[in-house]
N, C-alpha and C positions, 0 to 999 in steps of 0.2 A: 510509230517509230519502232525498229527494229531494238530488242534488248541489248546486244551487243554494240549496238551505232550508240545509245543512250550510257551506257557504262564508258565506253572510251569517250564520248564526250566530257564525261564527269571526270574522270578521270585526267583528260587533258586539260581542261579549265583549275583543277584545284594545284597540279604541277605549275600553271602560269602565274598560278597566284602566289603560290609558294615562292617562285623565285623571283616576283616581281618584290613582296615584300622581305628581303632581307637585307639583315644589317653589316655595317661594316664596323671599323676597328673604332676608337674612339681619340678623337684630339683635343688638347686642352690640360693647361696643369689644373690641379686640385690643391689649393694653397689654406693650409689652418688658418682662420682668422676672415678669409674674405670669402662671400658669396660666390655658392657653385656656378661655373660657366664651361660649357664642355659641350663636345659637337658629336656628332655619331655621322658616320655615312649611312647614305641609306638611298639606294640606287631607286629605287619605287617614287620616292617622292618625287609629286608634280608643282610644289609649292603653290599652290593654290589651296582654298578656306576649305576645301571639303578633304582635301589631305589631311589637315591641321587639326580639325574632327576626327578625324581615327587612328590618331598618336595618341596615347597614355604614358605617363611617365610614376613612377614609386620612386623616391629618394628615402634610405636611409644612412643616417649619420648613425653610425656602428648600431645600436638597436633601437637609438628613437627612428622612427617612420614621420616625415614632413608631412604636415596637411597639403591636400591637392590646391589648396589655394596659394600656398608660398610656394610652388614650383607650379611652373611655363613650359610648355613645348612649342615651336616654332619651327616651318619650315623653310628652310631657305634654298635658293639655287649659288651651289659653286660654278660662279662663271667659269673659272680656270681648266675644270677637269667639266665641266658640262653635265653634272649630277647636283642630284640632291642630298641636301644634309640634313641632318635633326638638332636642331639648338636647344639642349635642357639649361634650364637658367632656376635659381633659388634662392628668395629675398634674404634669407636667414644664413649667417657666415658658418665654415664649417667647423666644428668643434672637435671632430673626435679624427683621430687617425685612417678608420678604413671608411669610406663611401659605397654604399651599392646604389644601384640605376637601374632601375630593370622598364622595360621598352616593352608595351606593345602597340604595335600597326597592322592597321588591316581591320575593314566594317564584314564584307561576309565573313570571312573568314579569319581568325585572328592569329599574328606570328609574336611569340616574346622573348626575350634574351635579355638578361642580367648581365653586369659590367659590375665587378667588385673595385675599385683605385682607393690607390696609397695616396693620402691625404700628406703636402711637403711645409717644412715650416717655410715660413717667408723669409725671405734673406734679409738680413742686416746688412744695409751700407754705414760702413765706417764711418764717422757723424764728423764734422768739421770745428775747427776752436771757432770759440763762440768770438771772440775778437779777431775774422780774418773774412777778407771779404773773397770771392771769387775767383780774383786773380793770387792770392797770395797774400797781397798787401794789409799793412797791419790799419785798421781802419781810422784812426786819429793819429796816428806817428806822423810828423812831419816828413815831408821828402827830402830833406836834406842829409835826417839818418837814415843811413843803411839797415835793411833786415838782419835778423836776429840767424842767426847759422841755423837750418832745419836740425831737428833733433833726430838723434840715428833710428833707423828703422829697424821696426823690433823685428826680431826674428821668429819665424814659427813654432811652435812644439812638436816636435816631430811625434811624441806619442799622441797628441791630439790629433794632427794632420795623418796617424794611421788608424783611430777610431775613427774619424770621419770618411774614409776609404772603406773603410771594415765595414759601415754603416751604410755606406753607397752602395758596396757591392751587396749586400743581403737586402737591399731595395730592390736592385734590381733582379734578384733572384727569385722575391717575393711577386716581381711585377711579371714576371717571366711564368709563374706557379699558376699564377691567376687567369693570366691571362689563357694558359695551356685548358686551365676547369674551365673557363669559361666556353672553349671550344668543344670540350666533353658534355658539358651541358647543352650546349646547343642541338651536339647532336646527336644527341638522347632524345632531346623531344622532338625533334626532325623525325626520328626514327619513332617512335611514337607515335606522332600524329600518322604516317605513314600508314603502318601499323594498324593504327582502327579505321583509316581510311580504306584500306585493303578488306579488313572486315566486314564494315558496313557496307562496302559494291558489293561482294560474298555474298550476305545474308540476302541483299535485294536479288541479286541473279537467282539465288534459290527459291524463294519465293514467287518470283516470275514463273521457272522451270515448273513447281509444283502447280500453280494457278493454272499450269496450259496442261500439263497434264491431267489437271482435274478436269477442265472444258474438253480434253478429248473419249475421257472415261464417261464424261453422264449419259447416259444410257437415253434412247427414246423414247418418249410421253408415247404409254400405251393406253389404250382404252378397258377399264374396269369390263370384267366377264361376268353376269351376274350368276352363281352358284348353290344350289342347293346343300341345306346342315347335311354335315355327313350322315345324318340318322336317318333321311329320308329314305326310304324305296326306291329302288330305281324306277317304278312307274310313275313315283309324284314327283322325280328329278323331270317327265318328260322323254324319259329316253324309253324306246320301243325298240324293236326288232330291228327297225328300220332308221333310226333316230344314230346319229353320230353319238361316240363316244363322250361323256362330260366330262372336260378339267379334272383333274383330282385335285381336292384343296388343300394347299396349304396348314401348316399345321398357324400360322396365324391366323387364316378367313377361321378356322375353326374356333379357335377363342374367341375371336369376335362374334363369330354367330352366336356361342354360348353365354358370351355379354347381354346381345340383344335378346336372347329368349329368356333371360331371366330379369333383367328390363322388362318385357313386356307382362310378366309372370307376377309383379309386382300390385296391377290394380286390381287382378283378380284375387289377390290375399287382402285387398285392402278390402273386397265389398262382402268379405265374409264374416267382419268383423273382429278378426282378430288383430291384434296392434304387435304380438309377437313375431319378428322375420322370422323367414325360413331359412333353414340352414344347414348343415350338415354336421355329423358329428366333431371333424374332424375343427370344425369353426367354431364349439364351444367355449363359454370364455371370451371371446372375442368384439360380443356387439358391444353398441353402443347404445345409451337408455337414450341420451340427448344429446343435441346436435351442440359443439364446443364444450362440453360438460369436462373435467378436469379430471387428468390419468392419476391426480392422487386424491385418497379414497381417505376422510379422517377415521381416525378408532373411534369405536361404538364408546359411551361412556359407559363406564360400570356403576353397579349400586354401592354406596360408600356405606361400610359395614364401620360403626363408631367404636363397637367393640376393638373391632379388629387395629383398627386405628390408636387407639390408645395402648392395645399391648406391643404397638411396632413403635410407638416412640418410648414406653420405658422401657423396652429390649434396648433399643438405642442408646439411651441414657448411660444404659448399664454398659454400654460394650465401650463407651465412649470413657467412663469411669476407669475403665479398666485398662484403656487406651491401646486398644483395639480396633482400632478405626477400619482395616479390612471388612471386618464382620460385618459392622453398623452400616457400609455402604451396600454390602451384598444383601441384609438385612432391606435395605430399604430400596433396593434393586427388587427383589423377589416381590415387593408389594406392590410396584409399580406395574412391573408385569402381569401378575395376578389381579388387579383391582388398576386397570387401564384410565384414567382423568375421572376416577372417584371423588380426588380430590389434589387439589393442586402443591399442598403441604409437603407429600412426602418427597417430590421432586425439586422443590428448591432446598431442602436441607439433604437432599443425595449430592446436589450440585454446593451446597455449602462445604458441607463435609469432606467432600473433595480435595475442594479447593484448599480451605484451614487445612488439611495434612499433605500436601502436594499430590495428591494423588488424582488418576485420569479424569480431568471436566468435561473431556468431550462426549462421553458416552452417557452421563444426565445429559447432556443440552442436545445431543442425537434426538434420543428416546421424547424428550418433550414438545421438539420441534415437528417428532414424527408424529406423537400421538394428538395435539394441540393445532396445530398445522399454522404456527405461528412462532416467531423468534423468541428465545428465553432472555426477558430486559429480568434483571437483577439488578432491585435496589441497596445502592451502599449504605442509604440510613435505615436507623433500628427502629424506625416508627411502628408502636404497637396498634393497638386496638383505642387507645386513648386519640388517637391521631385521625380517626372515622369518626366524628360527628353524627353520622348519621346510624350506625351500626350503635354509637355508644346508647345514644336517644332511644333507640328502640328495645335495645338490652335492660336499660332502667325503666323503662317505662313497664316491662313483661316479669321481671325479675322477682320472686326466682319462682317462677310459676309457667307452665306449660309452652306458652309463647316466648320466653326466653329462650327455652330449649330446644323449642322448631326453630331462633331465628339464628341460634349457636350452628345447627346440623346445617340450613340451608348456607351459612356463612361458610362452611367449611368445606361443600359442595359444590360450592358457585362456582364459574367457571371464567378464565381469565379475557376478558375483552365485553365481558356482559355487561350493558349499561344498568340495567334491572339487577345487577345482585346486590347483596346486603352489602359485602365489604369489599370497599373501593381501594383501602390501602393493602395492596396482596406482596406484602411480604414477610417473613421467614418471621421474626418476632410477632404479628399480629396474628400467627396461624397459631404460633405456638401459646399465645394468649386465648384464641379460642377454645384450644383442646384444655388450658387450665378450667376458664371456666366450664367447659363441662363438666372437666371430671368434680369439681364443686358444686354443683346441682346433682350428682351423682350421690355425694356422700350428705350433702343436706336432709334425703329421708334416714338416712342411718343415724345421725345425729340425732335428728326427731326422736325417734321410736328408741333410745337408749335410755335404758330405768333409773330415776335419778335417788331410788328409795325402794328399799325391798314391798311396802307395802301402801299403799295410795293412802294419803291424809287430804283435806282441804285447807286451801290456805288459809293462813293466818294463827291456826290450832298448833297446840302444844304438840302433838305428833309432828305437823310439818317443818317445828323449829327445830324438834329431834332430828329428824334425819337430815336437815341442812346442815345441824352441826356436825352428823356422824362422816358428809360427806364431805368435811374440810379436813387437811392437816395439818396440826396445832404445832408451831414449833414455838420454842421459849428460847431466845437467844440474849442472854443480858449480858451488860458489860463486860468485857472479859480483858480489858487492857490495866485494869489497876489490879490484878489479880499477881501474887509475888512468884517469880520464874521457877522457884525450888518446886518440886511436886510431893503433894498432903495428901493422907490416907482419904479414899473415897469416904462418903458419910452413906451410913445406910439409911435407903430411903425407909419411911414409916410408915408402917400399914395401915392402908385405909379404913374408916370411920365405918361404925355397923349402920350405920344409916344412910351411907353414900351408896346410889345403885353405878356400877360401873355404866360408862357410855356404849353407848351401839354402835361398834366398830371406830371409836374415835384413835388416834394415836398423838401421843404425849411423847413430845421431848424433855426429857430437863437436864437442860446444859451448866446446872449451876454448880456442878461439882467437876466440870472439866477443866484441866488445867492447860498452856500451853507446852509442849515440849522442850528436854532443856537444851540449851544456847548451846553443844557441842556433838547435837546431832548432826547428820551431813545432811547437805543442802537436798530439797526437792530436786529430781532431774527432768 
């Protein structure tokens, strides 16, 4: 089929549709109190069941919206005018003042229009005396008395009777308003649908246009010319004195030839036994050791220097003291840089300390993500070294002797996701229990070896008692609360006996001649 015979056809099928389904005005009052019943024209309908399938009806009573089960659509034939109508009907009576209806018809293609009505109260008829029957008559008076004279008819209010005017006409000026949107709406989306109907023929006709133009462009299936690399000789191209000119190739047969000849360049590197490619300067940097092997490459670990370790956390201590918290982060930036997953320690207290002063976390959890090659999990509890079981078991069981101290440095070295290391609880309090107990097996020889007596005795001997006592000191503190507030000449002490030898380096307090101070000194500050 010709593209233009298929566009006017589309085109004239959706014009028929359009105007087969369109609606007319609506008849029927809208009464508060009683169930919707109202009629719409609607020149399309055939009243028949397959009509009645492609009606839809929305009712809403001012913003409630009716379940599609309490409203009915129905078609029917107006004998009188020889068309179809639409019959919306809805079990539930109307409640509120404005009604909308919105309509659509139509299975390929679908038409809708909204109907807004003024919801009217129900009239009041005048109610009759409860004792009068039909005709007038009073319902038990005998017929021989005469009725009672009617009583005079009341007269209207005229201001009433010009609110009720006032009220009619703004009804109908309202119904006149509605009615006007209602015809702007409709052809709005008339114009609409139109509108992307125009479109979409558009966009098909060009597509068409381009698809025929591309089937007049493709060029004809030529047969491959087989070519010699442009490095050959003209004599091993085949071409002689005599020989036709060859092809000149393409700058793409030339990259492919230079694909294939270093493809084929490949087994002969392989049977010389080298496993290094060949390659050019200019492709250094570039290979690959293994085939999917991963573009990020972890940091080498460093050797974790303990010395060094223990002077970056009492620098820290101290800067932190001083509350300085800059320093103690650059501090402990510079040994993370310098001494790269040495040990795991100084990176979660750069990422504590951080944090505790608000300052940047992202650049610890950078740095450990980068060096570690795994996510920084930060425990919120304070679990020490008491919290490892198995680290504590092997600490006392070595303690404080050589194996304690390899199982401290290995602890402190291990590395985070290692099922084999010592300490399994890795965080910030348990690192810093580490470095305590080193530095405590550190000062245990200096302890040791510190003189407890200028000159060695054996136990038990009168010299060993001596220097126990030289190396106490002696305070004499006696009662001092019954002693009388006034203050008494100090007592001179009495010189010692010629036969007492003084102690070896002992010191003697005697607090027996001190007084308290008196009662209107000023307070301690």
């Amino acid at each position: 089929m010709h593209p233009k015979s298929a566009l006017t056809s589309l085109l004239l099928v959706a014009a028929v549709q359009g105007h087969g389904q369109s609606l007319g005005a609506v008849q029927g009052a809208v009464i508060i109190g009683r169930p919707l019943d109202i009629v719409v024209q609607s020149p399309g309908a055939t009243g028949d069941d397959t009509g009645a399938q492609c009606v839809q009806a929305d009712v809403r009573y001012g913003e409630m919206r009716l379940s599609p089960s309490d409203v009915s659509v129905t078609v029917e034939r107006d004998a009188a005018r020889g068309a179809g109508v639409l019959r919306v009907r809805s079990r539930l009576p109307v409640n509120e003042p404005f009604v909308t209806v919105e309509l659509r018809v139509g299975c390929p293609m679908r038409f809708a229009r909204a109907y807004t009505l003024l919801a009217d109260v129900e009239p009041v008829d005048i109610a009759q005396a409860p004792g009068t029957k039909a005709g007038g008559d009073p319902a038990g008076a005998p017929a021989a008395v005469p009725a009672d004279a009617p009583a005079p008819r009341a007269e209207p209010n005229p201001a009433v009777q010009q609110e009720l005017a006032t009220l009619r006409a703004e009804q109908q000026r309202l119904l006149l308003a509605v009615e006007s949107l209602n015809r702007e709406l409709t052809a709005a989306r008339s114009a609409r649908g139109d509108g992307i109907l125009y479109a979409l023929a558009g966009v098909i006709v060009g597509l068409l246009g381009t698809l025929l133009w591309l089937l007049r462009r493709r060029p004809a299936p030529v047969a491959p010319v087989p070519t010699a690399p442009w490095w050959a000789a003209p004599a091993e191209r085949g071409g002689g004195a005599d020989a036709p000119p060859a092809p000149v190739p393409s700058p793409a047969a030339e990259v492919m030839a230079a694909i294939h000849s270093a493809t084929a360049a490949e087994p002969t590197a392989a049977t010389t036994g080298s496993s290094a490619p060949v390659m050019g300067d200019h492709m250094a940097g570039l290979e690959v050791s293994e085939a999917g092997a991963s573009v990020f490459q972890e940091v080498p670990i460093a050797l974790l220097d303990i010395a060094a370790l223990h002077e970056l956390w009492e620098r820290v201590d101290f800067f932190e003291s001083l509350g300085q918290a800059t320093d103690a982060v650059a501090a402990l930036r510079a040994f993370v840089l310098a001494h790269p997953r040495a040990s795991e320690a100084p990176y979660l207290r750069w990422w504590a300390l951080a944090r505790k002063h608000g300052l940047d976390t992202r650049s610890p959890q950078a740095t450990y993500e980068q060096h570690y090659q795994r996510l920084l999990a930060v425990a919120d509890t304070a679990d020490g070294v008491e919290a490892d079981p198995g680290l504590l078991h092997a600490l006392t069981r070595g303690w404080p002797g050589d194996a304690a101290r390899a199982t401290l440095e290995a602890a402190l070295a291990s590395q985070p996701g290692d099922p084999a290391a010592p300490l399994q609880v890795r965080t910030l309090a348990a690192f810093d229990d580490l470095i305590v107990l080193h530095g405590v097996l550190d000062l245990l020889p200096v302890l040791a070896q510190a003189p407890l007596a200028p000159s060695a005795a054996p136990a038990g001997s009168s010299a060993a008692t001596a220097v126990a006592a030289a190396s106490v000191l002696d305070f004499e503190l006696p009662d001092i609360t019954d002693l009388p507030p006034t203050p008494t000449a100090t007592p001179t002490p009495a010189p010692p006996a010629a036969g007492t030898a003084p102690s070896d380096g002992a010191l003697d307090f005697d607090w027996s001649g001190w007084q308290p101070p008196a009662s209107n000194a000023p307070p301690p500050r």
